[in-house]
C-alpha angles and dihedrals in degrees: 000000000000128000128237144182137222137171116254122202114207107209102047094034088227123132122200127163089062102165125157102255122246114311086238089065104055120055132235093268124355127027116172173350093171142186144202136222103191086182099067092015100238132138118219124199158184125228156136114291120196093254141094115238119218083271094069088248131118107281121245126218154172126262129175130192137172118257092245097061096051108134086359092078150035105249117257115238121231137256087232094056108105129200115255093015132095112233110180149125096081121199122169116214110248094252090056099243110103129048106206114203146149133247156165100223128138128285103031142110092278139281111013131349142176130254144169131226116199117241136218117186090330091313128114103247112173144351131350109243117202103215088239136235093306085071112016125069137172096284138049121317107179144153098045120189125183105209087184135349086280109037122071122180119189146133137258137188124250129211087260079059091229109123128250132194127240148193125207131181124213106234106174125345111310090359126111145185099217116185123173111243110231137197126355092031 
């Protein structure tokens, strides 16, 4: 997977100019998912690192850049990112002070769950929080997307291993109403 870029025009809804951007910019094998965060300008991703996981697959994890580098410079991986784990699906809160990801590290529900970092002008700044049971399961949790400070939609993966989205409402601190969205969702 490669990223690109393309101008969109708001009014008419058409997009032209699409071109791949600067090979320096995508990796060998995965880039994204991504993420913005217009409030600090910097762009979050996903993709490809140079190491194995403890799966024996190329390991995923998460890169941020400014805007302004964007096709100027090579991404920046991240502190949270952790040999031998996949860390990956960045969202950034709205107000900038939270990046929202999955991941397989130690120590969670299984497979993969999902976590947030807090954020401080576009920089980690303190201790990485697992969503909890109300969220995580045994299985896979992954693609989180924060649509405002209180309301996470994701996926997570079933015994029947398909994927199913999901909302969930943060009720009190680390404590969420999670309902699964059905058809036509």
């Amino acid at each position: 997977y490669n990223i690109f870029k393309a101008n969109f025009d708001l009014d008419s809804l058409n997009i032209s100019g699409i071109s791949e951007l600067d090979l320096r910019f995508n990796s060998k094998y995965q880039d994204g998912p991504l993420a913005l965060d217009p409030l600090n300008r910097i762009l979050y991703l996903t993709r490809s690192s140079d190491k194995i996981d403890k799966n024996k697959k190329v390991q995923l994890d998460l890169y941020q850049l400014p805007f302004e580098d964007i096709e100027k410079k090579i991404p920046i991986s991240l502190s949270i990112n952790i040999d031998g784990y996949s860390t990956l699906h960045p969202s950034v809160s709205p107000d900038g002070k939270r990046l929202y990801f999955a991941s397989d590290r130690p120590n969670g529900f299984g497979g993969m769950d999902l976590y947030f970092a807090p954020l401080e002008k576009g920089v980690i700044s303190g201790k990485i929080t697992n969503l909890g049971k109300d969220i995580n399961t045994k299985e896979d949790e992954v693609f989180p997307f924060l649509y405002d400070n209180d309301i996470l939609f994701y996926s997570t993966r079933g015994s029947n291993k398909k994927l199913k989205l999901m909302m969930a409402l943060n009720k009190v601190a680390n404590r969420w109403d999670t309902k699964p969205l059905e058809k036509p969702f």
